[in-house]
PQR file of N, CA, C, O and H, with PARSE charges and radii, in Angstrom:
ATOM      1  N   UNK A   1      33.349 -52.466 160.873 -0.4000 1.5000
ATOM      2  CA  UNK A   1      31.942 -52.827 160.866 -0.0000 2.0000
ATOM      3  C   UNK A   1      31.620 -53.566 162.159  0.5500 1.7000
ATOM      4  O   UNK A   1      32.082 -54.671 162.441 -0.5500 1.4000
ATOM      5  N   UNK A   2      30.664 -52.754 163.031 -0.4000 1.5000
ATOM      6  CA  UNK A   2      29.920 -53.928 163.934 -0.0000 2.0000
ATOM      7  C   UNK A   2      29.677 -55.214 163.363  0.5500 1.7000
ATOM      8  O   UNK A   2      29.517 -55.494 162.175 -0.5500 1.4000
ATOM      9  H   UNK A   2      30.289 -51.856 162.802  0.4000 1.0000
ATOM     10  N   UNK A   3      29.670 -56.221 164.711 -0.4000 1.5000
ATOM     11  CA  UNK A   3      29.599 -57.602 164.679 -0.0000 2.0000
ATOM     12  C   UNK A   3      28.070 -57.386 164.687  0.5500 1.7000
ATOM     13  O   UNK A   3      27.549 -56.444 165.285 -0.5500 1.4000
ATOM     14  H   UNK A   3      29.800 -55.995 165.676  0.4000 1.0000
ATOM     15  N   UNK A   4      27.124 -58.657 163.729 -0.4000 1.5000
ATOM     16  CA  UNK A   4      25.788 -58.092 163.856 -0.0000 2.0000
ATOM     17  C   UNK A   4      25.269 -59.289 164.741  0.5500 1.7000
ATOM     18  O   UNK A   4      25.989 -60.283 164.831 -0.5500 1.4000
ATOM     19  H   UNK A   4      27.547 -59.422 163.243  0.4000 1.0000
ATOM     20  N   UNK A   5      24.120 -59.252 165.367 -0.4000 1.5000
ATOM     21  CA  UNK A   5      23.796 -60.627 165.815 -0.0000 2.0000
ATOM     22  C   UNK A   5      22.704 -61.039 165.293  0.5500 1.7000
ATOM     23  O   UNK A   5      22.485 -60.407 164.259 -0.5500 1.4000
ATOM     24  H   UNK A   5      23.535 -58.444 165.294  0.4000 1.0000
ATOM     25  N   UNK A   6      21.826 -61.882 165.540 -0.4000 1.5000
ATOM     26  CA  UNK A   6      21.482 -62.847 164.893 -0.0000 2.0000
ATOM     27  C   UNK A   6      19.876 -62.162 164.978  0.5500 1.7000
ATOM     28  O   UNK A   6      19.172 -62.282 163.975 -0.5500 1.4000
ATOM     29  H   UNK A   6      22.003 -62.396 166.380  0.4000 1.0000
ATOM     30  N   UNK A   7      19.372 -61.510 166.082 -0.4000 1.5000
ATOM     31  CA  UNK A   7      18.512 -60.409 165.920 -0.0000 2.0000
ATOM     32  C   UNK A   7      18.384 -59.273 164.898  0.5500 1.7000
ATOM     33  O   UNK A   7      17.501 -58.811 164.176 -0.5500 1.4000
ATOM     34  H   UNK A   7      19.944 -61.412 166.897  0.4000 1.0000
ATOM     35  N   UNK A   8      19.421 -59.084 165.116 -0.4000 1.5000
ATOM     36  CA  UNK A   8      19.572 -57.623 164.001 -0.0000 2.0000
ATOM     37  C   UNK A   8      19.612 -58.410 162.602  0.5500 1.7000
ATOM     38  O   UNK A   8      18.747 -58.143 161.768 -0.5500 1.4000
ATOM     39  H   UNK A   8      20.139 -59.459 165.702  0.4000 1.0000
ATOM     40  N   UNK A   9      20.301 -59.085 162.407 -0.4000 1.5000
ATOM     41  CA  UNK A   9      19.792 -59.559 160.641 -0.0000 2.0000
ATOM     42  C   UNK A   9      18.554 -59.781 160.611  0.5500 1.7000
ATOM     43  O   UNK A   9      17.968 -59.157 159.726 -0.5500 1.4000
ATOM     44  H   UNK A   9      21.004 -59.302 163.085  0.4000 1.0000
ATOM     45  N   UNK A  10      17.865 -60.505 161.312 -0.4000 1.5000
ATOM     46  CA  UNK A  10      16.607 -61.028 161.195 -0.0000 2.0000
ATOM     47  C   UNK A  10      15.973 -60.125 161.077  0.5500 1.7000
ATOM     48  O   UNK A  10      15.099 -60.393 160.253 -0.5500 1.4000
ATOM     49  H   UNK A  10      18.341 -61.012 162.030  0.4000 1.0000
ATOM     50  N   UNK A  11      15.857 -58.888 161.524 -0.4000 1.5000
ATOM     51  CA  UNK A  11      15.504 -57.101 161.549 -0.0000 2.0000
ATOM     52  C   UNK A  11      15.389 -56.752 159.856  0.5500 1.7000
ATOM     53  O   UNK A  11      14.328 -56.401 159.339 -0.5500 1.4000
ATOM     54  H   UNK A  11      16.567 -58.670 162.194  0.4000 1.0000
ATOM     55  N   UNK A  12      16.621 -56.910 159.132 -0.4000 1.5000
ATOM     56  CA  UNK A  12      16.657 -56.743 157.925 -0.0000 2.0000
ATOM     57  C   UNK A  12      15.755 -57.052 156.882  0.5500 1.7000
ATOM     58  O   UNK A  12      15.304 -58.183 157.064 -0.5500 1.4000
ATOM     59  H   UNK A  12      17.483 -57.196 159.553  0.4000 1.0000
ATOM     60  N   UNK A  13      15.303 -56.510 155.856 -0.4000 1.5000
ATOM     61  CA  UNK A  13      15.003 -56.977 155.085 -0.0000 2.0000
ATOM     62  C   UNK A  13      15.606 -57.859 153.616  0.5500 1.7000
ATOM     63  O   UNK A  13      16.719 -57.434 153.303 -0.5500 1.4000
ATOM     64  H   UNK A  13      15.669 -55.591 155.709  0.4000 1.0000
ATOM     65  N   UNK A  14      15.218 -58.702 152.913 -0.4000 1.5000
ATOM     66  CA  UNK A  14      16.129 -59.344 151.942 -0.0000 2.0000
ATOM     67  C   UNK A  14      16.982 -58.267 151.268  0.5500 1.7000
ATOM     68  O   UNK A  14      18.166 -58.596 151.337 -0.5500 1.4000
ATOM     69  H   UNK A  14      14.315 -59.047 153.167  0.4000 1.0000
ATOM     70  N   UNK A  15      16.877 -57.567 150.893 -0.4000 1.5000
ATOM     71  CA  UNK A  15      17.453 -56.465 149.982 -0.0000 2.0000
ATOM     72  C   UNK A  15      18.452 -55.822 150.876  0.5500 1.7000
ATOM     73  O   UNK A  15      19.445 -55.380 150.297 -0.5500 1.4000
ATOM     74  H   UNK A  15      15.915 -57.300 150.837  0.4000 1.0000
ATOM     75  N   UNK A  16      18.406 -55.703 151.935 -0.4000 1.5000
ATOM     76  CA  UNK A  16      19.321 -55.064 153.063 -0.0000 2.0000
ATOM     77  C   UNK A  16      20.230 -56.303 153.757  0.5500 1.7000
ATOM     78  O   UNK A  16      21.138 -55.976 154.521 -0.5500 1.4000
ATOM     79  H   UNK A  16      17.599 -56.062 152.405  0.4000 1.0000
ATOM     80  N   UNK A  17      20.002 -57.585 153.512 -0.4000 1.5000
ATOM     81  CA  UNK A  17      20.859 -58.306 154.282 -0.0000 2.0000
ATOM     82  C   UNK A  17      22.034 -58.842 152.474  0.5500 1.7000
ATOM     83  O   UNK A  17      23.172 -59.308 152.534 -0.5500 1.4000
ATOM     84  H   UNK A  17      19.265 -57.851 152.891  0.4000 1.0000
ATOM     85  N   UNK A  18      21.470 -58.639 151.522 -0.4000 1.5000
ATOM     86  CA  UNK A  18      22.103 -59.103 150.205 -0.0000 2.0000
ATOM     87  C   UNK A  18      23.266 -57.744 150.398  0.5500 1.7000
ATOM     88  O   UNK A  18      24.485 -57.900 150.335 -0.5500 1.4000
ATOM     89  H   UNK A  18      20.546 -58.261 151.473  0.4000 1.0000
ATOM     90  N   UNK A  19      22.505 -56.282 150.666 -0.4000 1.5000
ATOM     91  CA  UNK A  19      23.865 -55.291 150.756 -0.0000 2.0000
ATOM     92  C   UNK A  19      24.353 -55.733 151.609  0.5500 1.7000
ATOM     93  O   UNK A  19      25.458 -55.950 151.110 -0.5500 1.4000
ATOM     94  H   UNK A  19      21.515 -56.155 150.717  0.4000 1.0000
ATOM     95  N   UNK A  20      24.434 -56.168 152.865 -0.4000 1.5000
ATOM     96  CA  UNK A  20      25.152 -56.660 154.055 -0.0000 2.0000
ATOM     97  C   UNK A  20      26.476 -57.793 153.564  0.5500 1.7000
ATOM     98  O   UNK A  20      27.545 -57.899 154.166 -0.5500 1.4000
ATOM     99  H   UNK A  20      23.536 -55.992 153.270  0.4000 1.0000
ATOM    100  N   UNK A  21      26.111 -58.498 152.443 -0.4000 1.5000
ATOM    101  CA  UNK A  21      26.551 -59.690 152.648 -0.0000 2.0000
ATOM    102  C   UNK A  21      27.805 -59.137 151.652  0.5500 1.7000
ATOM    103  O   UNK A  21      28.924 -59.221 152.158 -0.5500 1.4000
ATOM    104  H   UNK A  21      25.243 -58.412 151.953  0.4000 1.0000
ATOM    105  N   UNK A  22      27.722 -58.571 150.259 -0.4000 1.5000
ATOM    106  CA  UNK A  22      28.179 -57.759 149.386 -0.0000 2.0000
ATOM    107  C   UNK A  22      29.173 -56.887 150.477  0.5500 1.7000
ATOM    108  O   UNK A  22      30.357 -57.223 150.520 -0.5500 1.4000
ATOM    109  H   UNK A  22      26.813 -58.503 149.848  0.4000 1.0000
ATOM    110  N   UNK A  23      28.721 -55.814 151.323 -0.4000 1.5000
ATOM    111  CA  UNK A  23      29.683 -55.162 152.081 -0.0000 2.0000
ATOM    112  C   UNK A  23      30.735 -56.049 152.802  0.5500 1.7000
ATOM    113  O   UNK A  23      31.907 -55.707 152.643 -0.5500 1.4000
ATOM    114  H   UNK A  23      27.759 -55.541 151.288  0.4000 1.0000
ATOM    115  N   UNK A  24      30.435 -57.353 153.722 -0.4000 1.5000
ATOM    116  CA  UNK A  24      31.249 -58.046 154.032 -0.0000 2.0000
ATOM    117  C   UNK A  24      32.173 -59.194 153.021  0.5500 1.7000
ATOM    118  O   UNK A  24      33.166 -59.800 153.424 -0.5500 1.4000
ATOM    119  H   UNK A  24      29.483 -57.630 153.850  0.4000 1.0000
ATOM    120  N   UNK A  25      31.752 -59.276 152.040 -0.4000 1.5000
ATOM    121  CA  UNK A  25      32.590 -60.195 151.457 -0.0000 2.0000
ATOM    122  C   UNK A  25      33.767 -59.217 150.647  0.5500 1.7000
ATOM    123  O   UNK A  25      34.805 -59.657 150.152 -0.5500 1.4000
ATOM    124  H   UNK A  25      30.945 -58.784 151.713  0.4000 1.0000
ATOM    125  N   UNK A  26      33.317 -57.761 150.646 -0.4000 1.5000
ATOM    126  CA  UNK A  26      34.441 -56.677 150.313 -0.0000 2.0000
ATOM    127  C   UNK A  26      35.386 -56.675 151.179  0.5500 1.7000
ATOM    128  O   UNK A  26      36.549 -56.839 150.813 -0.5500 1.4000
ATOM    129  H   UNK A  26      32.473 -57.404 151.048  0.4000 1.0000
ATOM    130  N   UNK A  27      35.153 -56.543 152.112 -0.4000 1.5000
ATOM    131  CA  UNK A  27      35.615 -56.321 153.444 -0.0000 2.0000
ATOM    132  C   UNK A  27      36.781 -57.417 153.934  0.5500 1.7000
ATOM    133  O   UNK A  27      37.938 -57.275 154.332 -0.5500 1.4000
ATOM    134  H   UNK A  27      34.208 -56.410 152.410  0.4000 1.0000
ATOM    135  N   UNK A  28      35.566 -59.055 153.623 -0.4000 1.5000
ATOM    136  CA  UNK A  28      36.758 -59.950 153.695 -0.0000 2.0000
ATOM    137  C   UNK A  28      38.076 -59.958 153.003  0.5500 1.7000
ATOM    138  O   UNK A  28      39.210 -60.133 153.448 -0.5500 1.4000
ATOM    139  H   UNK A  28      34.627 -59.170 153.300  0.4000 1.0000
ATOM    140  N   UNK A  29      37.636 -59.721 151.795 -0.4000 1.5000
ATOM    141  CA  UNK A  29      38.455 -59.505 150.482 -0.0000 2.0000
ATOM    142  C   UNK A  29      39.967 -58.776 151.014  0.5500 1.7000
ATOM    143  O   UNK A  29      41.138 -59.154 151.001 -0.5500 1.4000
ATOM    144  H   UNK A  29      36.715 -59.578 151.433  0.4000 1.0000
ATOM    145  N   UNK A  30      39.394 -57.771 151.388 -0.4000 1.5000
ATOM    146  CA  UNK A  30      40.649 -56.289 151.293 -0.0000 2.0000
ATOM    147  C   UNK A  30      41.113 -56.673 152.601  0.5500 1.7000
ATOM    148  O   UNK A  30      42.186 -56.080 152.707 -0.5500 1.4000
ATOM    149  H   UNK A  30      38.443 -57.463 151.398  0.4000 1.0000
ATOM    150  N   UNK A  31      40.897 -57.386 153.752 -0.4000 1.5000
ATOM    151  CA  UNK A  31      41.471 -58.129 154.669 -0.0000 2.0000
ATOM    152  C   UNK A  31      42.826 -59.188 154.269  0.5500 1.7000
ATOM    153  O   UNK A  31      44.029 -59.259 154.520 -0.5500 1.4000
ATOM    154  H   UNK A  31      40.025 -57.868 153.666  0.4000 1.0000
ATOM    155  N   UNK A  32      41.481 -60.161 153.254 -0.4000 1.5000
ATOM    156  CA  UNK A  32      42.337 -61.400 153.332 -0.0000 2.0000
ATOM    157  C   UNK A  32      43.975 -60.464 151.971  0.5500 1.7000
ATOM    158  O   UNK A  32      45.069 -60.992 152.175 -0.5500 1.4000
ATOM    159  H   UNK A  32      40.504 -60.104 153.050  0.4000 1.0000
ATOM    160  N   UNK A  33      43.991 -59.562 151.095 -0.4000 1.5000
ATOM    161  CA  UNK A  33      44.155 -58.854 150.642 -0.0000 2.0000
ATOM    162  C   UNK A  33      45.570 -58.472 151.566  0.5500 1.7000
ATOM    163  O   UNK A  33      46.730 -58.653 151.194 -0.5500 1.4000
ATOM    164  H   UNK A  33      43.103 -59.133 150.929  0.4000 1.0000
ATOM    165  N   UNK A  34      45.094 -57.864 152.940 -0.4000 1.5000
ATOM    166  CA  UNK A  34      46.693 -56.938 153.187 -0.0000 2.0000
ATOM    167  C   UNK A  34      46.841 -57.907 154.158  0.5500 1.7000
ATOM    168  O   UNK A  34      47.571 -57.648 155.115 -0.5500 1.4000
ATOM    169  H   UNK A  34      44.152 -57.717 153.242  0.4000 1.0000
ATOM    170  N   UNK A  35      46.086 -59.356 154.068 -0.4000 1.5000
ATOM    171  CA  UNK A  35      47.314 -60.451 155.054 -0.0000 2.0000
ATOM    172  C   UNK A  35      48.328 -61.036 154.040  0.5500 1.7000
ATOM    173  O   UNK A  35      49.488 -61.329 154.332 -0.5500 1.4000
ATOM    174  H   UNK A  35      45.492 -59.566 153.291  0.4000 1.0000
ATOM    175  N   UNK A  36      47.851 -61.152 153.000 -0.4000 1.5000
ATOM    176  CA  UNK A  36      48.845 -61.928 151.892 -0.0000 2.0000
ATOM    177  C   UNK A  36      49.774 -60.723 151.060  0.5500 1.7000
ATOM    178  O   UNK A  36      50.195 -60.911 149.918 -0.5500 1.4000
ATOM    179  H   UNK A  36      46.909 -60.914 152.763  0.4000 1.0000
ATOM    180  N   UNK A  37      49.955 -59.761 151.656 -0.4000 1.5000
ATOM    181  CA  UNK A  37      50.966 -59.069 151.158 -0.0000 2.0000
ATOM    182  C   UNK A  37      51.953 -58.577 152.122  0.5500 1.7000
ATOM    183  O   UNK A  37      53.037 -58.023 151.938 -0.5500 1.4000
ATOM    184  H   UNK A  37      49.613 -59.609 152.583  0.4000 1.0000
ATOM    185  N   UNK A  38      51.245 -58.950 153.340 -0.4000 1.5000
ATOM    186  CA  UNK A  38      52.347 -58.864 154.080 -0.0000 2.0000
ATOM    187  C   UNK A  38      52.168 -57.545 155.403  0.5500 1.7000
ATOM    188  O   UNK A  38      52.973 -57.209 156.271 -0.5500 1.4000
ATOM    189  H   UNK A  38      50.364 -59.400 153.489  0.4000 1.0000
ATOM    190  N   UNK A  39      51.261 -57.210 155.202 -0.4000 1.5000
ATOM    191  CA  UNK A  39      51.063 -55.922 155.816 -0.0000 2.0000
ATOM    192  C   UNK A  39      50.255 -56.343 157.176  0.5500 1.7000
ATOM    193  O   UNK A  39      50.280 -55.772 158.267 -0.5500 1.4000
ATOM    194  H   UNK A  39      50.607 -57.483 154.497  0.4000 1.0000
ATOM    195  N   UNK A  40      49.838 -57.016 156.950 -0.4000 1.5000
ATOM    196  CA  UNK A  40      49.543 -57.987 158.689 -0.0000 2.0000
ATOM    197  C   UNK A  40      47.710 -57.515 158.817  0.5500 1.7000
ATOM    198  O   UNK A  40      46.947 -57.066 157.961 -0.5500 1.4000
ATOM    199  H   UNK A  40      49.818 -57.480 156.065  0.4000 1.0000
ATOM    200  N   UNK A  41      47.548 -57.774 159.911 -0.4000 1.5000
ATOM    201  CA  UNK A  41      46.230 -57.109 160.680 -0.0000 2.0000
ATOM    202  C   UNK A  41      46.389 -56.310 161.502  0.5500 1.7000
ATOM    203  O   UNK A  41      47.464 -56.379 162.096 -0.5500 1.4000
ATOM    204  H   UNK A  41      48.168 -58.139 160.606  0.4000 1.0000
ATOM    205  N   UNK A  42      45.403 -55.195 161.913 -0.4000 1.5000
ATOM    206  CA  UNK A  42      45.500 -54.239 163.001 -0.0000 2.0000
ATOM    207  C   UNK A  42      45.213 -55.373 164.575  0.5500 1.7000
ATOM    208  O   UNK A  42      45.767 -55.558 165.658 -0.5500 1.4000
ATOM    209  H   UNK A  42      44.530 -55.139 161.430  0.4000 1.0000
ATOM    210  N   UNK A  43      43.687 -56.034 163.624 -0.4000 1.5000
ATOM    211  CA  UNK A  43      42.928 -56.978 164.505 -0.0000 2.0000
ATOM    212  C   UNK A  43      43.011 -58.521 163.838  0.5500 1.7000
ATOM    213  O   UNK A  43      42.328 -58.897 162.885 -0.5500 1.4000
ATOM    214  H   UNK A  43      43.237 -55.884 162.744  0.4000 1.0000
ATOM    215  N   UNK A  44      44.125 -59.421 164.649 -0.4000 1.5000
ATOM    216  CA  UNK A  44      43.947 -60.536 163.469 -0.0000 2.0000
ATOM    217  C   UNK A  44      42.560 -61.618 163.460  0.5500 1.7000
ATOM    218  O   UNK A  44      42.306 -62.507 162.647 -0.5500 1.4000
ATOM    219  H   UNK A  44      44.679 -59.115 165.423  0.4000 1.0000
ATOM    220  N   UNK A  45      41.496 -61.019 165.132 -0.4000 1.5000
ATOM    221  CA  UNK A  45      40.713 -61.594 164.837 -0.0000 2.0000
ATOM    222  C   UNK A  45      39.726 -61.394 163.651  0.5500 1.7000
ATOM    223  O   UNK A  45      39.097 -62.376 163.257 -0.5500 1.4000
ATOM    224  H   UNK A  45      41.702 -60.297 165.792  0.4000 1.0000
ATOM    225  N   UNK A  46      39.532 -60.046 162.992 -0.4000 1.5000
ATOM    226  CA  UNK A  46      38.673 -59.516 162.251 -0.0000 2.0000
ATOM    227  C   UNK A  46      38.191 -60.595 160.829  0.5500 1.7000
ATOM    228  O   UNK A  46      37.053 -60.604 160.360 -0.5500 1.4000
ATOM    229  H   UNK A  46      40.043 -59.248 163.313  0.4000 1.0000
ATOM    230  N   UNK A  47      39.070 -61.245 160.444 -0.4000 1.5000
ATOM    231  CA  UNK A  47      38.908 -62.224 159.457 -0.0000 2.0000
ATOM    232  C   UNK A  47      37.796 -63.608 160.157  0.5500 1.7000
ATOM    233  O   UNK A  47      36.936 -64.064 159.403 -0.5500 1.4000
ATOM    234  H   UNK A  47      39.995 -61.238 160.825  0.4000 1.0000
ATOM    235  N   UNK A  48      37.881 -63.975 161.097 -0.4000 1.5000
ATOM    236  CA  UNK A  48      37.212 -65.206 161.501 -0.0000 2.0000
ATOM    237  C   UNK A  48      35.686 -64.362 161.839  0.5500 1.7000
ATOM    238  O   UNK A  48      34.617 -64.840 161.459 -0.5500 1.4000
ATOM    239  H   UNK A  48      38.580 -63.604 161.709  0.4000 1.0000
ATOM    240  N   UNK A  49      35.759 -63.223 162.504 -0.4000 1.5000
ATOM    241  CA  UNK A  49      34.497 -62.644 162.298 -0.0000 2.0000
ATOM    242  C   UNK A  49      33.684 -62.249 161.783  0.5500 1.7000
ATOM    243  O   UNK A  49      32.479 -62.335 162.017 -0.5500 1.4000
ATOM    244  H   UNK A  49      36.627 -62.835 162.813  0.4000 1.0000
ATOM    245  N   UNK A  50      34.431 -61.567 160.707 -0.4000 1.5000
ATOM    246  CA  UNK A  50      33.505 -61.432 159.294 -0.0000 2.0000
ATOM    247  C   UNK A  50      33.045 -62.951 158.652  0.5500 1.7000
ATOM    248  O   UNK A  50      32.006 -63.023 157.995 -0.5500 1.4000
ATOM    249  H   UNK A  50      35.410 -61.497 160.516  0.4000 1.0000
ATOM    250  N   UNK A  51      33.467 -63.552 158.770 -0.4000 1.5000
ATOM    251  CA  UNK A  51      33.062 -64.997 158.319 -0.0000 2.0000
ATOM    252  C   UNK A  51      31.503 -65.777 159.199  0.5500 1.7000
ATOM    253  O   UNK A  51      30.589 -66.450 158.723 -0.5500 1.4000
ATOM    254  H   UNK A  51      34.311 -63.494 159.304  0.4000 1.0000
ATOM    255  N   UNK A  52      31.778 -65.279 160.689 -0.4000 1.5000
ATOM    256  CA  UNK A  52      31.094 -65.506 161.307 -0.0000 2.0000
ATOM    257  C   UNK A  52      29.578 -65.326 160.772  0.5500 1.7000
ATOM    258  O   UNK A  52      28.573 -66.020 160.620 -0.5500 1.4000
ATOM    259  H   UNK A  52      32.520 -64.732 161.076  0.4000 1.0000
ATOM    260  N   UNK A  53      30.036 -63.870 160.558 -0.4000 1.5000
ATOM    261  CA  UNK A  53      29.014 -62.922 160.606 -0.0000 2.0000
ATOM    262  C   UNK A  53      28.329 -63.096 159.247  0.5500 1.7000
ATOM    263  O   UNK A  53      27.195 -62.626 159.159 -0.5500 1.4000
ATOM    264  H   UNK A  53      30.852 -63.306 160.682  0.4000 1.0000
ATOM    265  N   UNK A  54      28.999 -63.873 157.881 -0.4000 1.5000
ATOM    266  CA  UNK A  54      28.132 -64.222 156.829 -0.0000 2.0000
ATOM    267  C   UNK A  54      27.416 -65.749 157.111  0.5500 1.7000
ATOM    268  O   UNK A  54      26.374 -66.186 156.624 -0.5500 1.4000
ATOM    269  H   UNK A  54      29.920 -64.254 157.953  0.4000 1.0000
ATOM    270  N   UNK A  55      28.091 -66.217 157.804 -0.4000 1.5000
ATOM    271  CA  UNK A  55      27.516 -67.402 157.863 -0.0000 2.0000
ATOM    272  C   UNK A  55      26.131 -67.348 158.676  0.5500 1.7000
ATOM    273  O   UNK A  55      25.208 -68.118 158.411 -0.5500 1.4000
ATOM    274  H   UNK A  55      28.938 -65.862 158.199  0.4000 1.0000
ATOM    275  N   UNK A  56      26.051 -66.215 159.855 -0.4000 1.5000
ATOM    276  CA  UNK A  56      25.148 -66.088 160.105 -0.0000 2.0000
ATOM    277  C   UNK A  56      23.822 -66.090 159.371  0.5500 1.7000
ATOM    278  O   UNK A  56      22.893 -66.894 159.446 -0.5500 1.4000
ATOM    279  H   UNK A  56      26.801 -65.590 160.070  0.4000 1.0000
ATOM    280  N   UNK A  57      24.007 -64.646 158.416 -0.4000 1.5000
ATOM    281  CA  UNK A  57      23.306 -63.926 157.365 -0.0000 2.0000
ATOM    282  C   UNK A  57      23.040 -65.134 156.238  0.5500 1.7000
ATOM    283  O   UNK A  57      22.151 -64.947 155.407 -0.5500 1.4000
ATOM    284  H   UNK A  57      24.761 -63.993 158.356  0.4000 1.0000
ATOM    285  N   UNK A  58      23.651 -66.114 156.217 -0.4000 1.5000
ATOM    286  CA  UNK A  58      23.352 -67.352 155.277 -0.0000 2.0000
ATOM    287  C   UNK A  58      22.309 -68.496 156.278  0.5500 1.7000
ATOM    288  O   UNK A  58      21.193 -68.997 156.143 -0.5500 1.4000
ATOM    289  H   UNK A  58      24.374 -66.266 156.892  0.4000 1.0000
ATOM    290  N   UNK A  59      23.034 -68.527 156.958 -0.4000 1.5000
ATOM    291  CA  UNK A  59      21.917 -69.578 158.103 -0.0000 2.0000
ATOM    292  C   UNK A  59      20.279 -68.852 158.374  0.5500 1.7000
ATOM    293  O   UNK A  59      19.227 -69.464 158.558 -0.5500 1.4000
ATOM    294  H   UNK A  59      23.941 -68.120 157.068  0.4000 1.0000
ATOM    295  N   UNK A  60      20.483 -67.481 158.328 -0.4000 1.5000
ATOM    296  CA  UNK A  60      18.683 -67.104 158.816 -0.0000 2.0000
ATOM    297  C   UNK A  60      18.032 -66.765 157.656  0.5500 1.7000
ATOM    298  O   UNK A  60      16.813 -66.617 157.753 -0.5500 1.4000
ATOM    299  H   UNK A  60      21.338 -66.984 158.178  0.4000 1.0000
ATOM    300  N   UNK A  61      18.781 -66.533 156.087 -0.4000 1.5000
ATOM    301  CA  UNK A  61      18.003 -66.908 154.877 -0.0000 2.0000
ATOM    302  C   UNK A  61      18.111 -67.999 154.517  0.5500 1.7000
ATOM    303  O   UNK A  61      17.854 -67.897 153.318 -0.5500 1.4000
ATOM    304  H   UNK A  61      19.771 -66.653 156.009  0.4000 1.0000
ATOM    305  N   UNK A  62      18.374 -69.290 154.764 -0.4000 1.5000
ATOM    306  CA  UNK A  62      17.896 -70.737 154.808 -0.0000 2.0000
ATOM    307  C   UNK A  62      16.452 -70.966 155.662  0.5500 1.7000
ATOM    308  O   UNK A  62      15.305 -71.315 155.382 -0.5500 1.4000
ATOM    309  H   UNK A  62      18.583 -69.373 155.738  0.4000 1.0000
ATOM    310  N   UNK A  63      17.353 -70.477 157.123 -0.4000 1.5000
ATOM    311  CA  UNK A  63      15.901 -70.295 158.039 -0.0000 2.0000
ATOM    312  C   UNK A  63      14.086 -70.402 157.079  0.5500 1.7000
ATOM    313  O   UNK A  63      13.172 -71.225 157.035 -0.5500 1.4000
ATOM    314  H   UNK A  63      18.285 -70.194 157.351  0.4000 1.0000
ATOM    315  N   UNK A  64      14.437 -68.731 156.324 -0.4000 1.5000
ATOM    316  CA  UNK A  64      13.182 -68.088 155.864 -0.0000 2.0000
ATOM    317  C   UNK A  64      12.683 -68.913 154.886  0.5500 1.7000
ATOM    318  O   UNK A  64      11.505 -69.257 154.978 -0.5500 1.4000
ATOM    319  H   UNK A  64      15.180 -68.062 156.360  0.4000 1.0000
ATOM    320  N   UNK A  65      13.561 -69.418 153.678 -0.4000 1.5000
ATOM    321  CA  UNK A  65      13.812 -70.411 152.609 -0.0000 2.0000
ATOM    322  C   UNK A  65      12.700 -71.563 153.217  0.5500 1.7000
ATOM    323  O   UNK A  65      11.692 -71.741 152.533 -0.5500 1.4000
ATOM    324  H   UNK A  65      14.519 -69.139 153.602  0.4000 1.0000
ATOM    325  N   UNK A  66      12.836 -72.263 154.339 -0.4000 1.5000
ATOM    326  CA  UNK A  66      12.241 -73.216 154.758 -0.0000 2.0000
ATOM    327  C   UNK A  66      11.100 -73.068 155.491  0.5500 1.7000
ATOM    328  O   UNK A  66      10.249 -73.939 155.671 -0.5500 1.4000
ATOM    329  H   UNK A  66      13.655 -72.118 154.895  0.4000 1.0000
ATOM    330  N   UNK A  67      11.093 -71.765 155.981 -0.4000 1.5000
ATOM    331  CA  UNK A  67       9.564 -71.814 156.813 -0.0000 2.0000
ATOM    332  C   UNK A  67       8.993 -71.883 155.930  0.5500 1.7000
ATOM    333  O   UNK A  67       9.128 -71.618 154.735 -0.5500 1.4000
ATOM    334  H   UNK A  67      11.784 -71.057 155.834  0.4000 1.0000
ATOM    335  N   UNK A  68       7.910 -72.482 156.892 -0.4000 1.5000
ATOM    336  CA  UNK A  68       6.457 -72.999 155.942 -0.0000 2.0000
ATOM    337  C   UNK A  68       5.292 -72.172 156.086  0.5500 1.7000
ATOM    338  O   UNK A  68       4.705 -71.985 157.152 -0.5500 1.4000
ATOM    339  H   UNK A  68       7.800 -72.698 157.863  0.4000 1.0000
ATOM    340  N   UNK A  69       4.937 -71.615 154.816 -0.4000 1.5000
ATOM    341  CA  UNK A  69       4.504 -70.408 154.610 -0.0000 2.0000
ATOM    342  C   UNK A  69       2.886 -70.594 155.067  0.5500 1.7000
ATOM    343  O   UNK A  69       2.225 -71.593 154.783 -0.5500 1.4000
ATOM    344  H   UNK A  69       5.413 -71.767 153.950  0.4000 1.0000
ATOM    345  N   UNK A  70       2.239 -69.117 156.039 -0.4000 1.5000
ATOM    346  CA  UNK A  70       0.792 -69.104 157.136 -0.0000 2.0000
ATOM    347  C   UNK A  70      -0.196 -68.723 156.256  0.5500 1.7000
ATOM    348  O   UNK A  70      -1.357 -68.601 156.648 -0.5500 1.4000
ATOM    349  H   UNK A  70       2.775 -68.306 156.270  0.4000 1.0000
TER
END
């Protein structure tokens, strides 16, 4: 999965960044998954990025959460 940036979520709509978040926490899963069995990483950065990348998707629906509505 592309790294997304902070544009492109914001692009999303709620319903499309909730599948986003669902796809990456699978993702983390079956990662953190074949590090604890032993089977290693292809990419061992891929775990700190996917993390990145929800925290993002959590920080710009707080963002929205708090603007103050026009």
């Amino acid at each position: 999965m592309a790294r997304l940036t902070a544009n492109d979520i914001r692009k999303l709509n709620p319903a499309e960044r909730q599948k986003k978040m669902d796809e990456l926490f699978n993702e983390l899963t079956s990662v953190r998954i074949q590090i604890a069995t032993g089977g290693g990483s292809d990419n061992p950065y891929r775990t700190r990025a996917i993390k990145r990348t929800i925290a993002r998707i959590l920080t710009i629906q707080r963002e929205e959460e708090l603007k103050p509505e026009q």
